[in-house]
C-alpha positions in Angstrom: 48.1 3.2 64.9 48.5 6.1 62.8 47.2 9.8 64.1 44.7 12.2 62.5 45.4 16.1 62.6 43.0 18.4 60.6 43.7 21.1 59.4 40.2 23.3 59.8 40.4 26.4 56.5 43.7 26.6 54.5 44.8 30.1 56.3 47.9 31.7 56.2 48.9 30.2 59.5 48.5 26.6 58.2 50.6 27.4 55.1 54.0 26.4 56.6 52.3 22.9 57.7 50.8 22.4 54.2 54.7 22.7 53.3 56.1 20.2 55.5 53.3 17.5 55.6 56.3 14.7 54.5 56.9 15.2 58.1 53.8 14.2 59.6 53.5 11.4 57.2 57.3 10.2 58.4 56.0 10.2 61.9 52.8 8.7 61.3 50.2 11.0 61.2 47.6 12.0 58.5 47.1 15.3 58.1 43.3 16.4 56.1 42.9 20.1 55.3 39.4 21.1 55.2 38.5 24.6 53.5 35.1 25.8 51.3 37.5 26.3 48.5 40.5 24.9 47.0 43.1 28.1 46.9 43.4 30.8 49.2 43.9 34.4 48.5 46.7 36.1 49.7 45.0 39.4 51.5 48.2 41.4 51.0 47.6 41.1 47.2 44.0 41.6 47.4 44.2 45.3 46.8 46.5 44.9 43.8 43.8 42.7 42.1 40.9 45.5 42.7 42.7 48.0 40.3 43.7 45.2 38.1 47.6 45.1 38.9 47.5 41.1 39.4 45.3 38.6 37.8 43.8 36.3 40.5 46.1 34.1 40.0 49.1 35.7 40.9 47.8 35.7 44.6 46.5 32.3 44.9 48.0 29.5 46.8 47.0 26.1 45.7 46.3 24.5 49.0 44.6 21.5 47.4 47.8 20.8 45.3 49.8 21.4 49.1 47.6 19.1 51.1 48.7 16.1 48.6 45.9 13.3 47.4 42.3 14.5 47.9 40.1 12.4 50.0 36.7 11.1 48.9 35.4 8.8 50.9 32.9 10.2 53.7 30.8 9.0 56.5 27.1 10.6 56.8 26.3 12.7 59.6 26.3 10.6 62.8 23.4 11.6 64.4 25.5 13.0 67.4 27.3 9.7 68.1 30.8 9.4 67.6 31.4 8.2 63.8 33.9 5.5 62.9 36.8 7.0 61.3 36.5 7.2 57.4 39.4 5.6 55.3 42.1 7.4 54.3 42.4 8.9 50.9 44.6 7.0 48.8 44.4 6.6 44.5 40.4 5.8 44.9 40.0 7.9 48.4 41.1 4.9 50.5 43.6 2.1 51.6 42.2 0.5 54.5 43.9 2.4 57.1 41.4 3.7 58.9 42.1 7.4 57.9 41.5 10.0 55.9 44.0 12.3 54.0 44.4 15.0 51.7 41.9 17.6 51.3 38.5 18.2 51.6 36.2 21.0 50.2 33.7 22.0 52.8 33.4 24.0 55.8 33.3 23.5 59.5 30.6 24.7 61.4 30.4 22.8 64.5 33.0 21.8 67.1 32.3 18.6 70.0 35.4 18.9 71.4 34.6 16.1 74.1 34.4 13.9 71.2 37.0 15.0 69.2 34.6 15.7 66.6 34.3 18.5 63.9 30.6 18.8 61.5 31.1 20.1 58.5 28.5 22.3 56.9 26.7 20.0 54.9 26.5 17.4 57.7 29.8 15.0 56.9 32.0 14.4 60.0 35.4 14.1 60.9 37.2 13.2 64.1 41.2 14.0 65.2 43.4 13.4 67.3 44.2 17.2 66.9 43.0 20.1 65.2 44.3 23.4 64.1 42.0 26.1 63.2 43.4 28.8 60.7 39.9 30.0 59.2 41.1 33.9 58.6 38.7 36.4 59.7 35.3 38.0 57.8 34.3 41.7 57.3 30.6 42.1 59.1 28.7 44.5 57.7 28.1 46.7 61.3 24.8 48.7 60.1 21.7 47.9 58.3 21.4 47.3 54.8 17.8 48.2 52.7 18.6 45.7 49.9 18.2 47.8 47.1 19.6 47.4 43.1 20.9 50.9 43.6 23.6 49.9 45.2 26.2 47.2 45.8 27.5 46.1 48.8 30.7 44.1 49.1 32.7 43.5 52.2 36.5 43.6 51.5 36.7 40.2 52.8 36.8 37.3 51.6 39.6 38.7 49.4 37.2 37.4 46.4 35.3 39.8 47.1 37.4 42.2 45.7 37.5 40.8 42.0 33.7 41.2 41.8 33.8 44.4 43.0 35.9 44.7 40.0 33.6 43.5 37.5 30.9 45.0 38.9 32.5 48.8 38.9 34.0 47.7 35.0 30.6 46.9 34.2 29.0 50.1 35.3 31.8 52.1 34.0 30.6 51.1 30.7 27.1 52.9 30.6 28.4 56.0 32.6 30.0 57.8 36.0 30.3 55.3 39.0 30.1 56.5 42.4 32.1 54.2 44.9 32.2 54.8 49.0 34.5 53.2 50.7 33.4 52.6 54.8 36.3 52.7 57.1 39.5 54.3 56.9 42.2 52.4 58.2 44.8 50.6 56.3 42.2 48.5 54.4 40.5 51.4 54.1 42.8 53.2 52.3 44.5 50.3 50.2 40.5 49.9 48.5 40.0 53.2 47.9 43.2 53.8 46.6 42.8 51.0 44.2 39.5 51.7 42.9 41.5 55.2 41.9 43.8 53.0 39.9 40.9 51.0 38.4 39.0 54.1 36.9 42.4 55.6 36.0 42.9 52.4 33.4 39.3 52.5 32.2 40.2 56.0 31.4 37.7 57.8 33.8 39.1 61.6 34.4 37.0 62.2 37.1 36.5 59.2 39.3 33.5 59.9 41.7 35.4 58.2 45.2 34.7 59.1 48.7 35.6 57.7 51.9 33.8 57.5 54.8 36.0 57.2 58.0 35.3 57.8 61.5 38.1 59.0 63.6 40.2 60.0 60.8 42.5 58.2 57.8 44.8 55.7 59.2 44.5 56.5 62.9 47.2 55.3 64.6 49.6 56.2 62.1 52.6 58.7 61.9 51.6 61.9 61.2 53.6 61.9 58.5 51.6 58.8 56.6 48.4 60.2 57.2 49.1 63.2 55.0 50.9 61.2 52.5 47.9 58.9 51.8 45.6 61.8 52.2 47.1 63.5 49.4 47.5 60.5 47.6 43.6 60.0 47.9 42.4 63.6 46.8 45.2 64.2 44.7 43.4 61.8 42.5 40.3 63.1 43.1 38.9 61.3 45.8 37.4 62.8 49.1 37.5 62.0 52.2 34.4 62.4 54.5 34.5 62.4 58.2 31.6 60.1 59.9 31.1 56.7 59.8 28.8 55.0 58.0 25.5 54.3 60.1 23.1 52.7 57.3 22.2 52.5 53.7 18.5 52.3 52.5 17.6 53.8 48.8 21.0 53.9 47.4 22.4 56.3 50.3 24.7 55.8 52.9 23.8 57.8 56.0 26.7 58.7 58.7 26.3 59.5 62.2 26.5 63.4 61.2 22.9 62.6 59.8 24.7 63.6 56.4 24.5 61.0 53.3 26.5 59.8 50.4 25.1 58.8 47.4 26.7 55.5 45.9 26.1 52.7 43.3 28.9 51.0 45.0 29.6 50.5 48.7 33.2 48.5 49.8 33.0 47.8 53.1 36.2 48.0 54.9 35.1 48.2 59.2 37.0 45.6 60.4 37.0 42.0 60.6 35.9 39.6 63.4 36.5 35.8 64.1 34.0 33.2 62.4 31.3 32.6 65.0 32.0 28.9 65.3 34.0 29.2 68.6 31.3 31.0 70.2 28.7 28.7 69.4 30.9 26.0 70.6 32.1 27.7 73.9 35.4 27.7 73.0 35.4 31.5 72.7 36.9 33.5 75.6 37.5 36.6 74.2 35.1 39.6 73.6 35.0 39.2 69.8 34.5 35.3 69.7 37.7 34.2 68.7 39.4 31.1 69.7 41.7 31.8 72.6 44.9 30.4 73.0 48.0 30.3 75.0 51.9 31.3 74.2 51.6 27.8 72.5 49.1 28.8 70.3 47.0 26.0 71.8 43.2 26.2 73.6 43.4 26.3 77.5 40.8 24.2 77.7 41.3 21.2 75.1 45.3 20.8 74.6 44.4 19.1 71.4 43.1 22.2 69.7 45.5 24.9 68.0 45.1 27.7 65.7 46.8 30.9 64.4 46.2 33.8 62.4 42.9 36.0 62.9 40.9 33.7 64.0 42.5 33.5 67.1 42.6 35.3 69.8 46.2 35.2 71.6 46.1 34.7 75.5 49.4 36.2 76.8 49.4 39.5 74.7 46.5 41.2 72.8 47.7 41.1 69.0 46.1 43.8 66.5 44.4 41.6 63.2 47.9 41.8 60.8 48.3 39.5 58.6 51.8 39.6 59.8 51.0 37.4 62.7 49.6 34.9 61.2 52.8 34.4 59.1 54.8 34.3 62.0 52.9 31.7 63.8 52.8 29.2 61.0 56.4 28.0 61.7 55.7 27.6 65.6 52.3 26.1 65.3 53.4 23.4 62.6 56.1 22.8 65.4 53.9 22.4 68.0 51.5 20.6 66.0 54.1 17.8 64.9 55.6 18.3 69.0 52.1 17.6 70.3 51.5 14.6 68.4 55.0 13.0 68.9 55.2 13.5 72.8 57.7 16.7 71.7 57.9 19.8 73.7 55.6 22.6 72.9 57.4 26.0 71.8 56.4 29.2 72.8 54.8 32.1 69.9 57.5 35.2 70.7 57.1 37.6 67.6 54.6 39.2 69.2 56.3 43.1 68.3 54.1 45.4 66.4 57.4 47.5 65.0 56.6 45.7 61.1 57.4 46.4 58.3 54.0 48.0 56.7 53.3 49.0 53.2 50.3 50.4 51.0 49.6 49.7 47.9 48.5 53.4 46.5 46.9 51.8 43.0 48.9 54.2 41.2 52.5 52.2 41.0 53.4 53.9 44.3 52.9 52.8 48.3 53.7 53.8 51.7 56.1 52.4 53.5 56.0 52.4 57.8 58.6 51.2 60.0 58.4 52.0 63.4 58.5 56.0 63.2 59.3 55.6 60.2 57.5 56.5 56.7 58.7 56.6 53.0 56.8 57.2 49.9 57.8 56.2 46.2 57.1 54.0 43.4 60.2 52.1 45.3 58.3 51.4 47.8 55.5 49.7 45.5 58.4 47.6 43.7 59.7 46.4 46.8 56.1 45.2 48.1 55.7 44.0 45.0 59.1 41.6 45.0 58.0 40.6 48.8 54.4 39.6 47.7 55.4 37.6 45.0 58.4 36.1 47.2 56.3 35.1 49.8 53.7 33.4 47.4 56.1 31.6 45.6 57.9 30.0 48.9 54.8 27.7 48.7 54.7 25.9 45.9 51.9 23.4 45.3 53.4 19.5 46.3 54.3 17.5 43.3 52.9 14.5 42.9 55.4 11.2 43.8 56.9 9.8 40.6 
């Protein structure tokens, strides 16, 4: 009898199994990928596409097109009880295998992991034989919000995010000034602010009305010698930068903990990210911010048939800062383990767990800033060589072609 494995969100981390899926077929097991939308946005591009230096889709990857025939066929919601699986997806959704394949639009909002059993938002139900979770993380807005058509909100991620901010700021730029805060200054931070600079600069707007609001200081954590580099790329541009963070926003204001405020038609909220709440409310959360722990297999502790990778997770032997870096570097070991797990293999080990990466930030004005270790360049080379990277990377996963 053939195996399932699902593929829960179309994350970096499950990129390098979306690849090799003629794999899992040869060994018999179906692989579905369900995700809320058919492409996924590369985050490292994201930035690029606020100022306008890449068209969505030179960031996208087409996971549909990787995860091969779409499936159709679907059971109703169960009711609970443990639903027969669906057939697989074949020219018409099915060939009388007993499985399902391909990809799936929806999202996952429930886990029964005694049953093996995943409920997707809409109430359609899937069961495995193992599961991978690589749902990416979410920007939460960490202070109230007075709704208020002063002022638009938009949390950096989703990455689609981004491209309505966009629109929105070319829209306002149209009838007159735009002021933009950005909350949070770390690297995200910076990468949006900078590249709202670069959007103003090609609507022609001289004096581009940016601040940013950060808390303990523009990329803390950074070498010295960063900081000032992006700190002067910010005001050189004519951007300030505020210290305090950002405590709420009611009347088109942004008030900080200094009990000072900001005025702002547009507010890019850049705080951090956090795991999706669905391992919490599935108790498969161990770790403070409710993200699905793992071990150095990148498997759960608890249920040896659930993996995952990539911010979503939360990795046992080693605390891992939210890069997408990591998530990259996992997607080899857990489509190894995954394929291992299902065969009666042996389980690899995740060992890039280093934090001396290669870093670089896009400035949004054809320069970035390049960290490695200790470190730190700035140039316009710097931009072309994240630039050849980014595209690199995107283009080592090509959508699966159809079989002749």
């Amino acid at each position: 009898m053939r195996k399932r494995l699902i593929l829960a969100g179309g994350g970096h981390a499950h990129l390098h199994t979306l690849s090799r899926l003629d794999l899992f077929h040869a060994a018999g097991i179906d692989v579905t990928c369900v995700a809320p939308t058919p492409h996924l946005a590369y985050s490292g591009m994201g930035p690029g596409m606020l100022s306008g230096r890449y068209a969505p889709s030179d960031l996208r990857f087409d996971i549909e097109a990787m995860a091969g025939r779409r499936g159709e066929k679907m059971l109703p919601a169960a009711g609970g009880d443990h639903p027969p699986r669906p057939p697989r997806a074949g020219k018409d959704g099915a060939d009388g295998e007993g499985t399902l394949s391909g990809f799936i639009r929806g999202a996952v909002v429930r886990v029964v992991p005694e049953e093996r059993r995943l409920v997707l938002e809409d109430g359609r139900e899937l069961t495995y034989d193992a599961v991978s979770f690589g749902l990416g993380s979410r920007v939460v807005v960490p202070f109230p919000v007075e709704t208020s058509p002063r002022t638009a909100v938009f949390p950096v991620k989703p990455i689609e995010n981004l491209l309505a901010a966009r629109r929105h700021i070319e829209s306002l730029a149209e009838a007159g000034p735009v002021r933009v805060l950005v909350a949070g200054g770390g690297p995200s931070g910076f990468e949006v602010a900078a590249n709202v600079l670069g959007l103003f600069a090609s609507c022609g707007v001289k004096k581009p009305l940016v601040a940013v609001a950060v808390g303990r200081g523009l990329l803390c954590g950074w070498p010295r010698r960063a900081r000032r580099a992006a700190i002067r790329s910010l005001r050189r541009r004519g951007a300030r930068i505020v210290c305090g963070r950002v405590v709420r926003l009611a009347g088109g204001r942004a008030q900080l903990a200094s009990g000072a405020h900001e005025s702002c038609d547009v507010l890019l909220v850049a705080t951090g990210t956090r795991p999706p709440e669905l391992f919490s409310r599935c108790g498969l959360a161990l770790s403070p911010d409710g993200g699905l722990t793992v071990n150095a297999f990148l498997q759960s502790p608890m249920h040896p048939e659930i993996f995952g990778g990539g911010d979503c997770v939360q990795f046992g032997p080693r605390e891992l800062p939210r890069a997408g870096v990591y998530a990259v570097r996992q997607g080899p070991i857990l489509c190894a383990n995954l394929l291992a797990y299902l065969t009666g293999g042996k389980l690899l080990p995740f060992r890039q767990t280093g934090t001396n990466f290669l870093a670089l930030l896009n400035c949004g004005d054809g320069r970035a800033i390049l960290r490695k270790g200790p470190f730190v360049f700035e140039g316009a080379w710097c931009m072309a060589l994240k630039d050849w990277i980014d595209r690199g990377f995107i283009q080592s996963f090509p959508p699966r072609r159809p079989p002749a």
